[in-house]
C-alpha beads as a LAMMPS data file, in Angstrom:
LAMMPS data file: protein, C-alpha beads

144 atoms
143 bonds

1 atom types
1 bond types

-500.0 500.0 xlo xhi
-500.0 500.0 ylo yhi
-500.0 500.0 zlo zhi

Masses

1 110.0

Atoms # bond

1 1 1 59.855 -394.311 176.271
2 1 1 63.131 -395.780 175.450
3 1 1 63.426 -392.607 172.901
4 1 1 63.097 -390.702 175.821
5 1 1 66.000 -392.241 178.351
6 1 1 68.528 -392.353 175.706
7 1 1 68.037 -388.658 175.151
8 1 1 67.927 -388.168 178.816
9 1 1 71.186 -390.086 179.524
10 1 1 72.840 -388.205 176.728
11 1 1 72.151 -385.159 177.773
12 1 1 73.607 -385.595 181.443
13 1 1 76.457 -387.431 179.854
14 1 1 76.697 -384.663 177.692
15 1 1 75.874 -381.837 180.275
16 1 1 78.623 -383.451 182.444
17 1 1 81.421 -383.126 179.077
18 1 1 80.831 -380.015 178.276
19 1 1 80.613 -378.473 182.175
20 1 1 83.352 -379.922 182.671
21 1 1 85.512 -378.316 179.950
22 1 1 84.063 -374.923 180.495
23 1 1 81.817 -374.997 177.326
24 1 1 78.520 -373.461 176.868
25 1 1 75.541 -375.548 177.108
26 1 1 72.479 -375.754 175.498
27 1 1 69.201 -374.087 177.596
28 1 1 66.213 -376.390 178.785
29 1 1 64.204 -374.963 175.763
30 1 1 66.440 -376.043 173.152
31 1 1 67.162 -379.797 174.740
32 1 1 63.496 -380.443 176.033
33 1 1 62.656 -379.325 172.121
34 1 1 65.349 -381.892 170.993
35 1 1 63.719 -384.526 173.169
36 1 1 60.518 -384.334 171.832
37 1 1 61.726 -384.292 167.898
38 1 1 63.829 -387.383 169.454
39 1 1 60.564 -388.788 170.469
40 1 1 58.849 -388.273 167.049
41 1 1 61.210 -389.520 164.628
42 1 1 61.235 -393.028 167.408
43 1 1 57.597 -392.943 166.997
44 1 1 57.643 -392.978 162.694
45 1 1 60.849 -394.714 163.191
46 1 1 58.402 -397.750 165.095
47 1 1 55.811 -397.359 162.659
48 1 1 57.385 -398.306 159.293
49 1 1 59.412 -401.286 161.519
50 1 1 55.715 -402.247 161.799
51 1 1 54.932 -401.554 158.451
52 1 1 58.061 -403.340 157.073
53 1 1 57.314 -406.159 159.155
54 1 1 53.797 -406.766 157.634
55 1 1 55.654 -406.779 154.580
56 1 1 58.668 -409.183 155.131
57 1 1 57.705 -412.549 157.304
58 1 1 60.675 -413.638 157.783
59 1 1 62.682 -411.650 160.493
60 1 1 66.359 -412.707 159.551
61 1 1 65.505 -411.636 156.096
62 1 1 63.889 -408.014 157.080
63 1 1 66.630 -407.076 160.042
64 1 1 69.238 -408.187 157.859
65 1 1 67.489 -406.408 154.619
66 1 1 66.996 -403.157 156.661
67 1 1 70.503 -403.247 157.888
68 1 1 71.995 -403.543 154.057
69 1 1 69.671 -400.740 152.589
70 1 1 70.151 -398.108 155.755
71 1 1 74.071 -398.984 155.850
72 1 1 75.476 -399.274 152.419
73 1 1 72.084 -398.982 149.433
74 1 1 70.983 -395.181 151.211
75 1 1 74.446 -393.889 151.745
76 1 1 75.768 -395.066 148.292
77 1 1 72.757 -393.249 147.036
78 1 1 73.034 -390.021 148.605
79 1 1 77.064 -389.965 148.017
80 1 1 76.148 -390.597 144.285
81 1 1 73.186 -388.934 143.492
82 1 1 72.109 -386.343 146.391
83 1 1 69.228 -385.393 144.855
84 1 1 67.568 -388.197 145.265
85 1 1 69.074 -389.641 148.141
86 1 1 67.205 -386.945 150.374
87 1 1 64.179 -388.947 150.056
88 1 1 65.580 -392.100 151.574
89 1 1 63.109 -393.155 154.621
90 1 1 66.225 -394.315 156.810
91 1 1 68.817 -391.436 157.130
92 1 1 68.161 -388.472 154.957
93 1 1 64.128 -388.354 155.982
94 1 1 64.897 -388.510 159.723
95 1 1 67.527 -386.237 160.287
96 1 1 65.756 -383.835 157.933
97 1 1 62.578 -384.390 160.577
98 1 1 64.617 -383.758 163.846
99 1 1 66.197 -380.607 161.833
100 1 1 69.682 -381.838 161.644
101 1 1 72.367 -380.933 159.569
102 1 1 73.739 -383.164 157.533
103 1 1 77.382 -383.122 158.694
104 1 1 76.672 -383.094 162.301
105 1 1 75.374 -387.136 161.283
106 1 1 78.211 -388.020 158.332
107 1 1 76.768 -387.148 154.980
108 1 1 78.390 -385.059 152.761
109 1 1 77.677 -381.282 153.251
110 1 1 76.147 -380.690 149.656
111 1 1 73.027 -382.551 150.684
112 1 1 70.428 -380.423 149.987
113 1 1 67.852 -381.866 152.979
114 1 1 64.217 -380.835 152.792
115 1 1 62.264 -378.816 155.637
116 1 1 61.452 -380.294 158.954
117 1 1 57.591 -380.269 157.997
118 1 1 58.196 -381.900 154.523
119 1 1 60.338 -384.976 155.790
120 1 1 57.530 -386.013 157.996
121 1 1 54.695 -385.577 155.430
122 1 1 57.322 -387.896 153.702
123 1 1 57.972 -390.224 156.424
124 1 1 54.372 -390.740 156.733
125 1 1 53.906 -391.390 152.569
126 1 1 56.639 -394.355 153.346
127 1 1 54.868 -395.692 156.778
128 1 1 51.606 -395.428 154.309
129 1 1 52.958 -397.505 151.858
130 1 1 54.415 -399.853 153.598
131 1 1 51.148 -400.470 156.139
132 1 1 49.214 -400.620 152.698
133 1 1 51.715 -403.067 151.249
134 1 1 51.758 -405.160 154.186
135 1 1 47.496 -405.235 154.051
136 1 1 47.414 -406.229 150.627
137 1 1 50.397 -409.134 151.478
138 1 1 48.067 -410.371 154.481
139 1 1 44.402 -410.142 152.295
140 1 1 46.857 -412.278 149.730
141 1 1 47.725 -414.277 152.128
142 1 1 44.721 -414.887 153.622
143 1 1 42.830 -415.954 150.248
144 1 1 45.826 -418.989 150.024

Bonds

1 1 1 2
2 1 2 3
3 1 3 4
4 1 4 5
5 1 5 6
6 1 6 7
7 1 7 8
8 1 8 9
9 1 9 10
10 1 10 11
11 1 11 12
12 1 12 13
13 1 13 14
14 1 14 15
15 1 15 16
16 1 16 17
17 1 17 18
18 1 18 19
19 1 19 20
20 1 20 21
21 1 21 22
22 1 22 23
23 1 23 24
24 1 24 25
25 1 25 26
26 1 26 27
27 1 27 28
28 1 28 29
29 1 29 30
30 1 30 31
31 1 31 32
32 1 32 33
33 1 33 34
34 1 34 35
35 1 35 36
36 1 36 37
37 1 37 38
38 1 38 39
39 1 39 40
40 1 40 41
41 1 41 42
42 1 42 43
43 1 43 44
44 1 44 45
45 1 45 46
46 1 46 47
47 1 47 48
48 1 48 49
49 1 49 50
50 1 50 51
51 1 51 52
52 1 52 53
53 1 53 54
54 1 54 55
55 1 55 56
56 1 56 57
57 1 57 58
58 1 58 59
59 1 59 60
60 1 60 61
61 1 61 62
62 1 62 63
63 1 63 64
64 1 64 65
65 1 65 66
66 1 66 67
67 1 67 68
68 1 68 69
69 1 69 70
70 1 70 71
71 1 71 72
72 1 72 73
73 1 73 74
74 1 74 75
75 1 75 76
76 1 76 77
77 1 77 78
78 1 78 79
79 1 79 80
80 1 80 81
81 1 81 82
82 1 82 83
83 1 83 84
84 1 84 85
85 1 85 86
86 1 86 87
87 1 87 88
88 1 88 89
89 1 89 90
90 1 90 91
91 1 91 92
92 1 92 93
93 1 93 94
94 1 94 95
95 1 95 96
96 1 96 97
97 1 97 98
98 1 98 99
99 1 99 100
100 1 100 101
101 1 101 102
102 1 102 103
103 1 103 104
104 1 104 105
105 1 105 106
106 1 106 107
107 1 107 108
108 1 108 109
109 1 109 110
110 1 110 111
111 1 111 112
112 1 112 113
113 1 113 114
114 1 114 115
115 1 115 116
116 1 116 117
117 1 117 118
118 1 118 119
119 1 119 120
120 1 120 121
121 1 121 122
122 1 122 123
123 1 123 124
124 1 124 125
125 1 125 126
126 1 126 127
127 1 127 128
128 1 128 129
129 1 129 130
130 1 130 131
131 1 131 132
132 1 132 133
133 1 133 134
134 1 134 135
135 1 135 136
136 1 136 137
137 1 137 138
138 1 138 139
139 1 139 140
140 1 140 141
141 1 141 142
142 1 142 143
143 1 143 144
């Protein structure tokens, strides 16, 4: 839901900008479209928080921890080895999903991103991991 106002308050904000200057805007197909990928990369987006935080306990450690590897370990990664930096479940992964380009979000313009279709089968590998990560921590857990 909060996916949803954001998108919603950007749009008039952004309706507003470019009516203003006398600048085409995009058609209620193309935004209500934009909304809903908006919605779905929130959703996954929730789902391997969730996931990481079956894994990590402490919540310093993983909001910290999350912050360090989507700010400075994934863009390091796709600056120095594109290739594999696609792949990354924080910025590559989800702008691949809402069919972004990758200058329109500030990576370089030689990364290569993957299909729409693939970066969510891929987004959903990482959730998977990380839910069945976080269920073998707890059954651990549980047995000390």
């Amino acid at each position: 839901m909060l996916s949803l106002l954001i998108s919603l308050a950007v749009a008039v904000v952004g309706f507003t900008i470019l009516s203003a200057r006398d600048l085409p805007t995009p058609e209620l197909g193309e935004l209500l479209e934009q909304f809903a990928r908006n919605a779905g990369i929130a959703a996954l987006g929730g789902a391997f928080g969730v996931g990481i935080g079956a894994v990590v306990r402490n919540q310093f450690v993983a909001i910290v921890g999350l912050l360090v590897v989507s700010f400075a370990v994934e863009p390091a990664l796709i600056a120095l080895a594109p290739e594999v930096g696609r792949f990354g479940p924080f910025g590559a992964l989800p702008t691949a999903a809402a069919a972004l380009e990758p200058e329109d979000v500030g990576m370089p313009e030689d990364v290569d991103l993957l299909p729409a279709g693939v970066a969510v089968l891929l987004l959903l590998a990482w959730i998977s991991a990380a839910f069945a990560s976080g269920a073998a921590l707890l059954r651990y857990r549980d047995l000390e």
